[in-house]
C-alpha positions as CSV (number, residue, x, y, z in Angstrom):
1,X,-7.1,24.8,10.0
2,X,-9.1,27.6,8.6
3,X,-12.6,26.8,7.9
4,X,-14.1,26.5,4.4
5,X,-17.3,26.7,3.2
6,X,-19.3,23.7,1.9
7,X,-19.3,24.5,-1.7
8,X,-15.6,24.4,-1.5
9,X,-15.9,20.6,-0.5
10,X,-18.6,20.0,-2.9
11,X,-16.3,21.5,-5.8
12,X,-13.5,19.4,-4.2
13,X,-15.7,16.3,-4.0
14,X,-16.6,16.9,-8.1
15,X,-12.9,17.5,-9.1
16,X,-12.1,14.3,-7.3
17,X,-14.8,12.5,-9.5
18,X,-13.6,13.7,-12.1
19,X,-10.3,12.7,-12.3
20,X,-10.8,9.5,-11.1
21,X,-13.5,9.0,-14.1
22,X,-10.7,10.6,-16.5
23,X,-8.3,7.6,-15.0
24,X,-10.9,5.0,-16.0
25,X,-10.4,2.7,-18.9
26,X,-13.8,0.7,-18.7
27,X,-12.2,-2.1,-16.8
28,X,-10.2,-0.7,-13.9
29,X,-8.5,2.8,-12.8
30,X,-5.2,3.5,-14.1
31,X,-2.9,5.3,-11.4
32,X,-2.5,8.5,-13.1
33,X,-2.6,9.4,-17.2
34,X,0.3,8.6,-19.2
35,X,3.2,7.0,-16.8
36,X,1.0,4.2,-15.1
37,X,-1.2,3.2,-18.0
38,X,-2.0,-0.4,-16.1
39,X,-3.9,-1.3,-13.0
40,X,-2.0,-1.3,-9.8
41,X,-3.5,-3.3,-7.2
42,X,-2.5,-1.1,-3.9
43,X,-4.2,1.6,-5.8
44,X,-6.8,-0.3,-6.9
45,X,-8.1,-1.2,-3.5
46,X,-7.4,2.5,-2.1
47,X,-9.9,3.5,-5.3
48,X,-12.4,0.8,-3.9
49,X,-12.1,2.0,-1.0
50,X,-13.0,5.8,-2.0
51,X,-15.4,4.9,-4.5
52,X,-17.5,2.7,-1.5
53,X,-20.1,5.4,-0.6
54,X,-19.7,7.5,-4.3
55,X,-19.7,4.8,-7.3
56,X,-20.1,1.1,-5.2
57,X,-20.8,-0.3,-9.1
58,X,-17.5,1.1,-10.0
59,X,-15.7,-0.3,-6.4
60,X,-17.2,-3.5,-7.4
61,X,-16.0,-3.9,-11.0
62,X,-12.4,-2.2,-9.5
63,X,-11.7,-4.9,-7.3
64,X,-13.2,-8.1,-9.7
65,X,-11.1,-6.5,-12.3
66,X,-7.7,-6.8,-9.9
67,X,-9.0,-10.5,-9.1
68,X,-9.8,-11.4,-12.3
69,X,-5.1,-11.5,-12.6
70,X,-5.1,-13.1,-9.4
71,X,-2.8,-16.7,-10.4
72,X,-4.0,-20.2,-9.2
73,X,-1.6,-20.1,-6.1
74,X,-3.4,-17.2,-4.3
75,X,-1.4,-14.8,-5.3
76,X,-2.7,-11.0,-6.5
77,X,0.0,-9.1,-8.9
78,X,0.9,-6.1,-8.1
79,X,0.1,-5.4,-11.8
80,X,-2.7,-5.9,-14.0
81,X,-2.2,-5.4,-17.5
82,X,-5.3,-5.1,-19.0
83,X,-4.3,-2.5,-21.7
84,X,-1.5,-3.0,-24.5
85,X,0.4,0.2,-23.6
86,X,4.0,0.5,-23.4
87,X,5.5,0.3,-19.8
88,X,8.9,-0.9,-18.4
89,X,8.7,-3.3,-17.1
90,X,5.9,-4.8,-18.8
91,X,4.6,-8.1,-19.9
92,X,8.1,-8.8,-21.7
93,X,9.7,-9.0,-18.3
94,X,7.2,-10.5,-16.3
95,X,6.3,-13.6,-19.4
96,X,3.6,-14.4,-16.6
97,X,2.2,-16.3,-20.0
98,X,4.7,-18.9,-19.7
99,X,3.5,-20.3,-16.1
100,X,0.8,-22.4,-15.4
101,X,-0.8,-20.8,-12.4
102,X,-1.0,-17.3,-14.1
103,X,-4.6,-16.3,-15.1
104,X,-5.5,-15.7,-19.1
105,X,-4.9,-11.9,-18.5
106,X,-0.8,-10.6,-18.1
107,X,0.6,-9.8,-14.9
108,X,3.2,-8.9,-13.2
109,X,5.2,-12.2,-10.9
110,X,5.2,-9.7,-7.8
111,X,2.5,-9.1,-5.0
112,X,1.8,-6.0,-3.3
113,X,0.2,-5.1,0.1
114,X,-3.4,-7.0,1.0
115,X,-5.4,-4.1,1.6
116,X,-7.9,-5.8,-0.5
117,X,-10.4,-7.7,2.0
118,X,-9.9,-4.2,3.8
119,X,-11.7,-2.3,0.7
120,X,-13.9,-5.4,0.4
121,X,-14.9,-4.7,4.1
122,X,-15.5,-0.9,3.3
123,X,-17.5,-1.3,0.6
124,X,-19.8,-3.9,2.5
125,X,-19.8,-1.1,5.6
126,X,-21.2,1.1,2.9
127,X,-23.7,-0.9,1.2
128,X,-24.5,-3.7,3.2
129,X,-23.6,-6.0,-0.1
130,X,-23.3,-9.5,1.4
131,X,-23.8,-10.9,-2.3
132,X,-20.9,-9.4,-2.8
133,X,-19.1,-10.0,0.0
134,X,-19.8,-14.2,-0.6
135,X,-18.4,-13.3,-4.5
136,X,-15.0,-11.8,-3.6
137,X,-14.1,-13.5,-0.1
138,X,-13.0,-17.1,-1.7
139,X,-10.4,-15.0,-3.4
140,X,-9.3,-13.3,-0.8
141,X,-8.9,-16.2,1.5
142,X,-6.9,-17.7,-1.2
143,X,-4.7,-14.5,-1.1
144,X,-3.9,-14.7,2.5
145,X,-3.4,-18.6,2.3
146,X,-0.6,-17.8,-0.3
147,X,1.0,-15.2,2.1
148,X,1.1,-17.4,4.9
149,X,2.6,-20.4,2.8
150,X,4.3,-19.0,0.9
151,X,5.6,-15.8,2.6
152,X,6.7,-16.5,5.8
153,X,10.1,-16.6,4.8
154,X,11.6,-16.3,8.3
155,X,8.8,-18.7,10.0
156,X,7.6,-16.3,12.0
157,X,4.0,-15.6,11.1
158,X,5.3,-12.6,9.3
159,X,5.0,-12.3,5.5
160,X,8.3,-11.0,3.5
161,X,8.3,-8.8,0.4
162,X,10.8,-10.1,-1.7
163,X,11.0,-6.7,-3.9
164,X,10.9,-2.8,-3.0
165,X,8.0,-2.8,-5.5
166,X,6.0,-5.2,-3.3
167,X,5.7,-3.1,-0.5
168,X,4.4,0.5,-2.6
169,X,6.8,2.6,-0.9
170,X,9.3,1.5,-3.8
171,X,12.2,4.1,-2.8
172,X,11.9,3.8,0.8
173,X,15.5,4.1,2.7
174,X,14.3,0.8,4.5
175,X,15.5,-1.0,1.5
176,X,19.0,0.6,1.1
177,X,21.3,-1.5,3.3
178,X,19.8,-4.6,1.6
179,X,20.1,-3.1,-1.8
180,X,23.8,-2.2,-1.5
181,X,24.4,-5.8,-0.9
182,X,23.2,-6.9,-3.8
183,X,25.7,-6.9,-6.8
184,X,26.4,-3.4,-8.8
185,X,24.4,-3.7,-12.0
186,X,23.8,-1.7,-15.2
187,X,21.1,-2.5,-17.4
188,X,21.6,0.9,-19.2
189,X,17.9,1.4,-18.8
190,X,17.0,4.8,-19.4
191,X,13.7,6.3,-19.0
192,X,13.8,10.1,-18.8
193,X,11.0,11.0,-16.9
194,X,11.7,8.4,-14.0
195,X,15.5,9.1,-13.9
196,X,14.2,12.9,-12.7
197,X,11.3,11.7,-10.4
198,X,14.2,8.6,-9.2
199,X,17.8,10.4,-9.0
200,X,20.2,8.1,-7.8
201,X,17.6,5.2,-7.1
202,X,18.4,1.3,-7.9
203,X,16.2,1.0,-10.2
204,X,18.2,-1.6,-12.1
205,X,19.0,-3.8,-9.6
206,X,15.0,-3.3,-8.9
207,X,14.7,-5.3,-12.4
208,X,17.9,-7.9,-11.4
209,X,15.6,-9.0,-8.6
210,X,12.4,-9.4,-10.9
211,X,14.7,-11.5,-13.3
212,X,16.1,-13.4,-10.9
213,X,12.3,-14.3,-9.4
214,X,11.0,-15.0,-13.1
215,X,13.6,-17.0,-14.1
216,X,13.3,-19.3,-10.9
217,X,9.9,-19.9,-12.2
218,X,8.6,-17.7,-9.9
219,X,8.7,-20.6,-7.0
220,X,8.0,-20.0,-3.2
221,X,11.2,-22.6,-2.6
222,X,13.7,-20.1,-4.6
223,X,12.1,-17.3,-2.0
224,X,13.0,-19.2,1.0
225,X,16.1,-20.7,0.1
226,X,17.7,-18.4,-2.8
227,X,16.6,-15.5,-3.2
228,X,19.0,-12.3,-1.8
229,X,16.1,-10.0,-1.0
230,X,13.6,-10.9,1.6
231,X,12.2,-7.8,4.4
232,X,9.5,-8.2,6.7
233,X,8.4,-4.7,6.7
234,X,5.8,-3.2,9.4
235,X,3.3,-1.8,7.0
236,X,3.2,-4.8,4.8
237,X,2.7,-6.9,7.8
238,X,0.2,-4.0,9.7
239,X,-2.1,-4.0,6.3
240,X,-2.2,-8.0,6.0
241,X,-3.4,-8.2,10.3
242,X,-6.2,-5.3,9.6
243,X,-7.6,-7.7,6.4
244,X,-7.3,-11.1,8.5
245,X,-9.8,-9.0,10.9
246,X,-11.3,-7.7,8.1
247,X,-11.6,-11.6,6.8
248,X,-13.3,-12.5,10.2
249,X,-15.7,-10.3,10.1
250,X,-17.0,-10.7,6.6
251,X,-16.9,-14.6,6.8
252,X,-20.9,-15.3,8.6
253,X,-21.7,-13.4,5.4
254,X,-19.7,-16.1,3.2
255,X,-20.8,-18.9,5.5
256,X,-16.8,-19.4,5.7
257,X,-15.1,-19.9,9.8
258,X,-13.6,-16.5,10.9
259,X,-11.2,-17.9,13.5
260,X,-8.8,-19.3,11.1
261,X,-8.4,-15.4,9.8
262,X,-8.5,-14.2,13.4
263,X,-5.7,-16.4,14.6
264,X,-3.5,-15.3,12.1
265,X,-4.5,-12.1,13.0
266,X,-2.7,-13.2,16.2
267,X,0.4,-14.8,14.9
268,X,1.2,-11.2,13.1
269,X,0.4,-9.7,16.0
270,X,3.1,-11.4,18.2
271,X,5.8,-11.7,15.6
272,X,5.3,-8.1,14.7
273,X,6.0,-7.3,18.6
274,X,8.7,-10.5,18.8
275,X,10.2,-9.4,15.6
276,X,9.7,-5.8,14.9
277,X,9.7,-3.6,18.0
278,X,12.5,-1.4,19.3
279,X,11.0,1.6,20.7
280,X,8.8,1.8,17.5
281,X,8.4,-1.1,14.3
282,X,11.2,-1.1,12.2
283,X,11.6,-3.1,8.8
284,X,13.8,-6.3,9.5
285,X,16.4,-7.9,6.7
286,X,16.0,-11.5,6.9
287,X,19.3,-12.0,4.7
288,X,21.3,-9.9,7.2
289,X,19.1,-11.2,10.2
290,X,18.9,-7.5,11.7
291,X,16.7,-4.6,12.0
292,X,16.7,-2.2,10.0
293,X,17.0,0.8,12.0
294,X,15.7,3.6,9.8
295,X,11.9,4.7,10.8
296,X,9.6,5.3,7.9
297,X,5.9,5.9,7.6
298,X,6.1,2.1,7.1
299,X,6.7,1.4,10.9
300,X,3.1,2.6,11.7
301,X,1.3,0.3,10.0
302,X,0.7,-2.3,13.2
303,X,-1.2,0.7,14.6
304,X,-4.0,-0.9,11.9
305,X,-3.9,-3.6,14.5
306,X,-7.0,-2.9,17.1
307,X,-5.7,-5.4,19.5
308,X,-2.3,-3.3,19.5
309,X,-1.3,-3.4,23.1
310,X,-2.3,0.4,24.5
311,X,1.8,0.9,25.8
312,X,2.9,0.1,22.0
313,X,0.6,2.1,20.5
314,X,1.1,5.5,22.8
315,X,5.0,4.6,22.3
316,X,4.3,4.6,18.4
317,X,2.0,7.8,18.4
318,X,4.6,9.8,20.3
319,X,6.9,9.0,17.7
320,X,4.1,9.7,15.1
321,X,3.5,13.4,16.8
322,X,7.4,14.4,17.8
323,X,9.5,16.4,16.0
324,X,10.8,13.1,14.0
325,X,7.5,13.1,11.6
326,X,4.3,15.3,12.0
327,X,6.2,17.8,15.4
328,X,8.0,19.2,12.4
329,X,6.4,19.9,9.8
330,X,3.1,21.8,8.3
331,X,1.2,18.3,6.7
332,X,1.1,15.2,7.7
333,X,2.9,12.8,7.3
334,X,6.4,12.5,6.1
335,X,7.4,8.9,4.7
336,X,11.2,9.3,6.5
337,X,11.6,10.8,9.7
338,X,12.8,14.4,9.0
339,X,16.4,13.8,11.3
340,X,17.6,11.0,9.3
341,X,20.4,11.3,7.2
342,X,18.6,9.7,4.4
343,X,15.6,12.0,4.9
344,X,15.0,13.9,1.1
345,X,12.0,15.9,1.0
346,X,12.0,15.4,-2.7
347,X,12.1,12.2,-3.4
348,X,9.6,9.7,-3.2
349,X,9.0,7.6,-0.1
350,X,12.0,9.5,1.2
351,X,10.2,12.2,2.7
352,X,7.2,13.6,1.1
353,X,3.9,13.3,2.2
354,X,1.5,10.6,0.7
355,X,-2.2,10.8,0.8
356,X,-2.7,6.9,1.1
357,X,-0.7,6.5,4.4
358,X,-2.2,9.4,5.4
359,X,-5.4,7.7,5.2
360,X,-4.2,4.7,6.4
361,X,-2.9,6.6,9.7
362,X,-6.2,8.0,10.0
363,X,-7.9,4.7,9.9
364,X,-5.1,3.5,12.8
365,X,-6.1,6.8,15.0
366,X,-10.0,5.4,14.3
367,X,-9.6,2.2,15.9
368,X,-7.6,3.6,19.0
369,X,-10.5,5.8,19.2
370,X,-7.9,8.6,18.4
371,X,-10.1,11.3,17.6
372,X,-7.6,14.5,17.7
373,X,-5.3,12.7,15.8
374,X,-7.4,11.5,13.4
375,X,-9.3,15.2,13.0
376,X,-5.6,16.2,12.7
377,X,-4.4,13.9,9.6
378,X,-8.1,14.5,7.8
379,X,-7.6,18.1,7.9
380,X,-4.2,17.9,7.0
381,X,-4.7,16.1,4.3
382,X,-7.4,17.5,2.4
383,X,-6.0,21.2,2.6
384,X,-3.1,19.3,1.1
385,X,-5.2,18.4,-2.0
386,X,-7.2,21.7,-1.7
387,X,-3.5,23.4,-1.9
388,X,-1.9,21.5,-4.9
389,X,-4.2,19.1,-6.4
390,X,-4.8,15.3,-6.3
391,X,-1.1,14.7,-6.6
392,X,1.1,11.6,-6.5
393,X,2.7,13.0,-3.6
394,X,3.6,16.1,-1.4
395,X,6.0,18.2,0.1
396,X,5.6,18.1,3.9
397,X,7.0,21.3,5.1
398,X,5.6,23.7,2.4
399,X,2.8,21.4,1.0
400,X,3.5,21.8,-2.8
401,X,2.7,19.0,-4.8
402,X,5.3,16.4,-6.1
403,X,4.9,13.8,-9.0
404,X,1.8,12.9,-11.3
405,X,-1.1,14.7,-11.3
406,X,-4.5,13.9,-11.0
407,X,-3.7,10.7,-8.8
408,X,-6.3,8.5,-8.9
409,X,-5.7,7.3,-5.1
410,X,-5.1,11.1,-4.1
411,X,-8.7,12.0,-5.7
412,X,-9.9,8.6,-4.3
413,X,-9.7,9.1,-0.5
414,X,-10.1,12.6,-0.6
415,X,-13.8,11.7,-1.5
416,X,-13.5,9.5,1.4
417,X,-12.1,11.9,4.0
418,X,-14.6,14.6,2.6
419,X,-17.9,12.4,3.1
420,X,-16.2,11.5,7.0
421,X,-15.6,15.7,7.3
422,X,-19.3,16.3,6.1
423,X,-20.7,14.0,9.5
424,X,-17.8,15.6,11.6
């Protein structure tokens, strides 16, 4: 990449700022103005995570205002609704009100990936906040208690998402065989904006599977024993391993015992390698009791995993760099590889480029001590944003922008990558 001088970083650094101080509402970060009005907690913890070394006061009151929704089982929504603006589907749908281990504030009845004892771990790098740390990690625990009893659907040590929506890469072609089973329905829900950022999705049978969750009373038994939709998907599984480490680290500071965290740590490791591998992670159906054999930007997320073994992870990274994903195109990384028939460089998590798993696969090039890759996905990245903007999304072969703007986790970890780039 062509060098830039420092006050273009420094201007890049401020517009970042900026928008993610535009997306504040006083209590939490709203994805992006107007369609996500709520706090999402994915992005929540990808704002805590670039906020660490800028705004820690901010990263602090980010993640307590995602745990203050977190219910009595463990469980963190992937919503918060801490604002009374309209969104589908909103508090109407969800009625978390009407259950007894829902917190005071509305959520959502789905979960989302644990990145959060991840952030919690940045921030603590960054700041050396141990009171902190000993506030937040008994919630956290509790979160990856709930995963492991209540989500290991196929008794492997893996946690299933039981939605699209759970896993943030909500139109991902690793959910379409599993979809298609599910009975053809209409809800004549019409929302114009979505219909042109989602042609063709499943977006109603996206809110038949809430429905059916909420009106089971949102139990773990309907999960294992009922319920038509249940995926243990790579990233999902990668994320929840690299915050059980994350966990085990942090818990001298919370006078807690790291091994339980580091053992399952250890189970996700082996069932992700059991369960998951076939020449690179794919996404496994637990209805159908098969892989699905479509590879995503989701079936890098065990390379999180430090104790990866070396052969798995040089087998994953040449995947990563051939002409499936990054050999191919200008920016990194596309969330389908570009020779599947389902490939779509328009439409989300069907091709474009993200800036989140971008980061992610950064992180995962870190811990292998990666360093060309990682150089490679930092400086890909941020001439992304430089290019178009802090946008939801990108397109990988020409690098225009797709989606929102002013994306609060876009703006985030670019401030996060930039303060990396400054030391590099």
């Amino acid at each position: 990449m062509e060098a830039r001088p420092a006050v273009d970083d420094a201007a890049l650094g401020r517009e970042a700022m900026s928008v993610l101080e535009a997306n504040w509402t006083g209590t939490s970060t709203v994805p992006a103005p107007g369609l996500y009005p709520h706090q999402w907690s994915w992005d929540s913890a990808f704002v805590v995570i670039g906020l660490a070394r800028y705004r820690p006061d901010r990263a602090r009151a980010e993640l307590l205002s995602l745990l203050a929704g977190q219910w009595a089982t463990g469980m963190v929504p992937h919503i918060v609704f801490h604002t009374p603006e309209a969104y589908f589907p909103g508090p109407s749908v969800w009625r978390s009100q009407d259950h007894d281990a829902a917190p005071r504030v509305l959520t959502s009845g789905l979960t989302s990936p644990p990145l959060q004892a991840l952030a919690l771990w940045w921030l603590y790098r960054h700041t050396g906040d141990a009171d902190f740390v000993r506030r937040a990690f008994p919630a956290l625990a509790a979160q990856h208690a709930y995963l492991a009893a209540a989500r290991d659907l196929g008794g492997s040590g893996l946690a299933a998402i039981v939605h699209p929506w759970e896993s943030g890469m909500d139109d991902s072609p690793a959910w379409d065989q599993a979809l298609a089973a599910l009975p053809e329905i209409r809800y004549g829900y019409r929302n114009v904006e979505l219909d042109e950022r989602h042609p063709d999705s499943d977006h109603d049978r996206y809110v038949w599977l809430a429905l059916r969750y909420r009106n089971a009373g949102y139990r773990s038994e309907y999960l294992r024993d009922e319920h038509p939709f249940a995926i243990e998907d790579p990233m999902f599984n990668g994320i929840w391993l690299a915050s059980c480490l994350a966990l085990a680290d942090l818990a001298p500071l919370a006078r807690a015992d790291p091994v339980p965290h580091t053992e399952q740590a250890e189970r996700i490791r082996q069932a992700l390698l059991d369960r998951l591998w076939d020449g690179c992670f794919y996404a496994r159906d637990l209805r159908a009791d098969r892989l699905i054999r479509v590879c995503t930007v989701g079936g890098f997320g065990p390379l999180l995993d430090p104790g990866l073994p070396s052969d798995r992870v040089q087998a994953a990274i040449d995947v990563l760099e051939s002409a499936r994903f990054m050999g191919a195109t200008g920016y990194p990384v596309p969330s389908c590889e570009i020779r599947a028939t389902q490939f779509d460089r328009t439409r989300y998590w069907r091709g474009p480029s993200w800036v989140n798993t971008n980061w992610l696969l950064r992180r995962a090039a870190g811990v292998h001590a990666l360093d060309s890759l990682s150089q490679q996905l930092t400086n890909g990245t941020l001439r992304l944003v430089r290019q178009a903007g802090f946008r939801e999304c990108f397109d990988p072969f020409d690098g225009s922008g797709r989606g929102c703007r002013d994306f609060s986790w876009s703006a985030a970890l670019t401030l996060d990558l930039l303060a990396d780039s400054v030391k590099e």
